[in-house]
C-alpha positions as CSV (number, residue, x, y, z in Angstrom):
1,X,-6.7,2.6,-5.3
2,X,-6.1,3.4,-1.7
3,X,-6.5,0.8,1.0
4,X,-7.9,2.0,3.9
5,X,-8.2,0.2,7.4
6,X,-10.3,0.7,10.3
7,X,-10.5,-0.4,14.0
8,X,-13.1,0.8,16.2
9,X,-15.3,-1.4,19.2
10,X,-18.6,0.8,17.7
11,X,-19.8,-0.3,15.3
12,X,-22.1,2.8,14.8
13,X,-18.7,4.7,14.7
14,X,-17.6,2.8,11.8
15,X,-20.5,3.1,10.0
16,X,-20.2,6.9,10.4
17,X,-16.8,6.8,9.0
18,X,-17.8,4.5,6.2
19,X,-20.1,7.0,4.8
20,X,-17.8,10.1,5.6
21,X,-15.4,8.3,3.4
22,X,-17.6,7.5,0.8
23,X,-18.6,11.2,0.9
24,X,-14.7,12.1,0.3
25,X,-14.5,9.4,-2.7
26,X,-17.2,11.3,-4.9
27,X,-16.6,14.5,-3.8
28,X,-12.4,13.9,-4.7
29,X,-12.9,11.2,-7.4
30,X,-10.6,9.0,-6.0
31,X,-11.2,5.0,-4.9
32,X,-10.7,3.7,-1.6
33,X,-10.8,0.1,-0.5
34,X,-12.0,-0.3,2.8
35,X,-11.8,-2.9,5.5
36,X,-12.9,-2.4,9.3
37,X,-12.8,-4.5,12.4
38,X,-14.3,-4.3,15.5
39,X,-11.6,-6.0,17.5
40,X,-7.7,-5.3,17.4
41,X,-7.0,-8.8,17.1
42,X,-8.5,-9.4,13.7
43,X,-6.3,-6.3,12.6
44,X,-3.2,-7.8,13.8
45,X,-4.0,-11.0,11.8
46,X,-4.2,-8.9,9.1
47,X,-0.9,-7.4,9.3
48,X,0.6,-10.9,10.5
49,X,-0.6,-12.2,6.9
50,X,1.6,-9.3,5.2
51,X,-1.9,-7.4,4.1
52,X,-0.5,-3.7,5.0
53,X,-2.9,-1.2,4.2
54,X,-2.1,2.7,3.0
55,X,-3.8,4.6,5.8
56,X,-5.0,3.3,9.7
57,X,-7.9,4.7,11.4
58,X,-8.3,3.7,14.8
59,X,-10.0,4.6,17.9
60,X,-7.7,4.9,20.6
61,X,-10.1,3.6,23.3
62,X,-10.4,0.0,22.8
63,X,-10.9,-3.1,25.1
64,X,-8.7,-5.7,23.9
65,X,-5.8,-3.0,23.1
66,X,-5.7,0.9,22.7
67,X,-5.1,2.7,19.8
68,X,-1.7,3.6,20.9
69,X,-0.5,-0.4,21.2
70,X,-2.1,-1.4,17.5
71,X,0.0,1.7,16.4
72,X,3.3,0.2,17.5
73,X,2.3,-3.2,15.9
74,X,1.5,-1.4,12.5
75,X,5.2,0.1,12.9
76,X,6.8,-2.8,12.6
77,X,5.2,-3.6,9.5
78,X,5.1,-0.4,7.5
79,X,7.2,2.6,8.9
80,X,5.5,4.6,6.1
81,X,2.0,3.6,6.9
82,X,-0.3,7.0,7.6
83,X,-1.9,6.6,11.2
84,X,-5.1,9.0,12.1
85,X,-6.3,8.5,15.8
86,X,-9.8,9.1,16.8
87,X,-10.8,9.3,20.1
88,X,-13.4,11.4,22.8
89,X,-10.6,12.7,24.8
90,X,-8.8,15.5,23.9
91,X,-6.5,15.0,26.4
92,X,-4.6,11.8,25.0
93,X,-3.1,14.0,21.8
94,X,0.3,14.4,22.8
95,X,0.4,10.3,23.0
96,X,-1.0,10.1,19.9
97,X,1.9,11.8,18.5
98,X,4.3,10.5,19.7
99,X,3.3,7.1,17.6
100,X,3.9,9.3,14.7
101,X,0.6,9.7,13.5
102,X,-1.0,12.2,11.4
103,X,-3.8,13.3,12.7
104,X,-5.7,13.1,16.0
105,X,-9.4,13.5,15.5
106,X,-11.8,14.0,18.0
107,X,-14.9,12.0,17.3
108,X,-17.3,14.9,17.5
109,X,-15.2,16.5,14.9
110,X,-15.1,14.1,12.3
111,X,-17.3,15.8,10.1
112,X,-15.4,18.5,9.9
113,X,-11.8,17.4,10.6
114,X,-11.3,14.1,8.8
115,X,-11.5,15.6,5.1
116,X,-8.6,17.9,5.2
117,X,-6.7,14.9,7.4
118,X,-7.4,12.3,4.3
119,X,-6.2,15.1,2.2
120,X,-2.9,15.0,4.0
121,X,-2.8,11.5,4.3
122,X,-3.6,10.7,-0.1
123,X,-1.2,13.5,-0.3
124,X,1.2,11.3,1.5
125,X,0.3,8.1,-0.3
126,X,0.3,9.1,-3.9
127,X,4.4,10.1,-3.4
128,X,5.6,7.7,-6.0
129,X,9.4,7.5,-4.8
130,X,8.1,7.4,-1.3
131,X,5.8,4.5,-1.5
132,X,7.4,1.1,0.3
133,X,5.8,-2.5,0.1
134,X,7.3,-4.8,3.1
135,X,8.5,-8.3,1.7
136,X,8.4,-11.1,4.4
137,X,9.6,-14.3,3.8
138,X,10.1,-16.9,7.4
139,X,11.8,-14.7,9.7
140,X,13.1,-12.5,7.7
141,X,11.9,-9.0,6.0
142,X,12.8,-6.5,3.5
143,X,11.4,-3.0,2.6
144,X,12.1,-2.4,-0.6
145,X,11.0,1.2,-2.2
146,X,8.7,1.0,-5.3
147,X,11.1,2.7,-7.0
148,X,14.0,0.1,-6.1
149,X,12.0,-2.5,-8.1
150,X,13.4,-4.0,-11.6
151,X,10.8,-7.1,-12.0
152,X,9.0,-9.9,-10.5
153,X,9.0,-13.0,-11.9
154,X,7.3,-15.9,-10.5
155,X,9.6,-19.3,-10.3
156,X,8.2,-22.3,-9.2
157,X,5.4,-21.2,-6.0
158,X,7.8,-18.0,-5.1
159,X,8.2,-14.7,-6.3
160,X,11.7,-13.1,-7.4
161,X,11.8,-9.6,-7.0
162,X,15.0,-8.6,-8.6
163,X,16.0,-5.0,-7.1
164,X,18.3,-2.5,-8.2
165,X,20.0,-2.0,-4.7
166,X,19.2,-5.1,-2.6
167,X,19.8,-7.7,-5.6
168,X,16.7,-10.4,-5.5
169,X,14.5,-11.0,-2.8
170,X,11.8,-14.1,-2.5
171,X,8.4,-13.6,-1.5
172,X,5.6,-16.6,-1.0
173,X,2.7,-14.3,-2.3
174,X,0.7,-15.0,-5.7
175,X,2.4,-12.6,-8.4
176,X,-1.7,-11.3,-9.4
177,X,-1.8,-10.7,-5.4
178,X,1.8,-8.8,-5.3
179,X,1.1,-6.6,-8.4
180,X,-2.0,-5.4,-7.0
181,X,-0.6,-5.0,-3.6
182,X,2.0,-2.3,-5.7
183,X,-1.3,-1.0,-7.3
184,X,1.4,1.6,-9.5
185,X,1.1,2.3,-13.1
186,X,4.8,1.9,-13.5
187,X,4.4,-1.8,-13.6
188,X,3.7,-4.0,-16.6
189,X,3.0,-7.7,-17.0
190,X,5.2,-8.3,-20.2
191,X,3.6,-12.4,-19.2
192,X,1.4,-14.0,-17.1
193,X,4.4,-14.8,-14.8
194,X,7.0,-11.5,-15.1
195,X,6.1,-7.7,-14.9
196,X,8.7,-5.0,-14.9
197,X,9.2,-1.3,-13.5
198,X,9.0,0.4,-17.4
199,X,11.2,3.1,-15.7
200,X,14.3,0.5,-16.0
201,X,12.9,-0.4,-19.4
202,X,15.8,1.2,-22.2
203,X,14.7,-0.5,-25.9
204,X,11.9,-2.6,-27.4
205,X,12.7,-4.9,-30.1
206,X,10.0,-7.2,-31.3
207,X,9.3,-9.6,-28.3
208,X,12.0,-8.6,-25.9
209,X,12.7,-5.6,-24.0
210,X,16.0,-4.2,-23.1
211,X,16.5,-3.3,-19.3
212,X,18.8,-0.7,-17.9
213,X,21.1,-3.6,-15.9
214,X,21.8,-4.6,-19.3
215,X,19.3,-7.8,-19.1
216,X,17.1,-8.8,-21.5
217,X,13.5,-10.4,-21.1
218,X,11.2,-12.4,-23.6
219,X,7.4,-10.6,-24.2
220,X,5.0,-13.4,-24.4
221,X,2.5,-12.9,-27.9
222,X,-0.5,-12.7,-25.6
223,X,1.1,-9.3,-23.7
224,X,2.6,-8.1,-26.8
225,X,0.3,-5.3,-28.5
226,X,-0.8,-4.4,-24.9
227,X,3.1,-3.6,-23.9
228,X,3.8,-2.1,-27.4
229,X,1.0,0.7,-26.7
230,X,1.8,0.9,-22.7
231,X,5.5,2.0,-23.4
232,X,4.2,4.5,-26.6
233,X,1.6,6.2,-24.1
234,X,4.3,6.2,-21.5
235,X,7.2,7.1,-23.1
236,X,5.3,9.7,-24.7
237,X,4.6,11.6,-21.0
């Protein structure tokens, strides 16, 4: 599933993007979870609570803070966030650029414009060794590339992601919450507190799996038939 923000003042606006989206979903099979806000503010609490989404649509003409300026907060979160501005003016492109966005989308064009911008922008997304979650924990903050991920384990109330270039890294998310963040088939819960990248997965023998850094982890009985015919289906690609 793709996660999907918007932030526009009209509301009628965001319902029109609603159901061009929704058009896009049937017509592309393909799931999107989406979340708008009418004010910039609730956005930014968003991305202050470490909830970064795949792909921002916002209106560049907003009260509180332009389009432009929630841009450069969303930077500092996620670099590889996809941007798409939409506006009335046609004359405020070049800005809009400059923020590295995608697209720029005239509102009277959305109709025709936004489909082949989401088609750039899932293009984009679905990259599996360019795909980056952001890990804060206090003041400090890691971006860590899916691919880059061993396993997560959950120790006491933190998360340990152990990493293959950046050793391990603490996060104070749920581990349910953290593996659906990652929303990637390459991860398996092998138990209810530990799920691995099966691409750093070398051998199973009975209940423990071998990992390419040479460490070994325990399969709990509950997980055990559902990992056995994961790795066959997957192995078998």
């Amino acid at each position: 599933m793709i996660n999907i923000n918007i932030c526009d003042d009209s509301q009628y606006d965001i319902e029109v993007l609603k159901n061009e989206l929704e058009k896009y979903e049937q017509k592309k099979h393909i799931r999107f979870d989406v979340d708008a806000f009418e004010k910039t503010e609730q956005l930014l609490y968003e991305l202050q609570d470490n909830r970064i989404a795949d792909i921002y649509i916002l209106d560049v003409s907003m009260p509180d803070k332009n389009g432009f300026e929630l841009a450069e907060e969303i930077r500092r979160y996620s670099e590889n966030a996809v941007i798409i501005f939409l506006t009335s003016m046609e004359n405020q492109a070049i800005m809009g650029y400059k923020s590295r966005a995608l697209r720029y989308i005239l509102k009277v064009n959305i109709e025709k414009d936004l489909e082949e911008a989401l088609d750039s922008a899932v293009a984009y997304v679905k990259k599996p060794d360019e795909k980056i979650v952001t890990v804060r924990r206090y003041s400090e903050c890691w971006r860590i590339a899916y691919r880059d991920i061993v396993c997560v384990n959950r120790v006491s109330r933190q998360l340990v992601i152990t990493t293959a270039s950046q050793g391990e890294l603490t996060d104070n998310r749920g581990i349910t919450d953290f593996y659906n963040l990652l929303d990637d088939n390459r991860f398996l819960f092998i138990d209810r507190g530990c799920f691995v990248n099966v691409d750093y997965i070398s051998q199973l023998s009975g209940y423990e799996i071998k990992m390419k850094n040479g460490k070994s982890l325990q399969i709990s009985r509950r997980c055990l038939q559902t990992v056995k015919k994961f790795l066959l289906e997957y192995w078998s690609l």
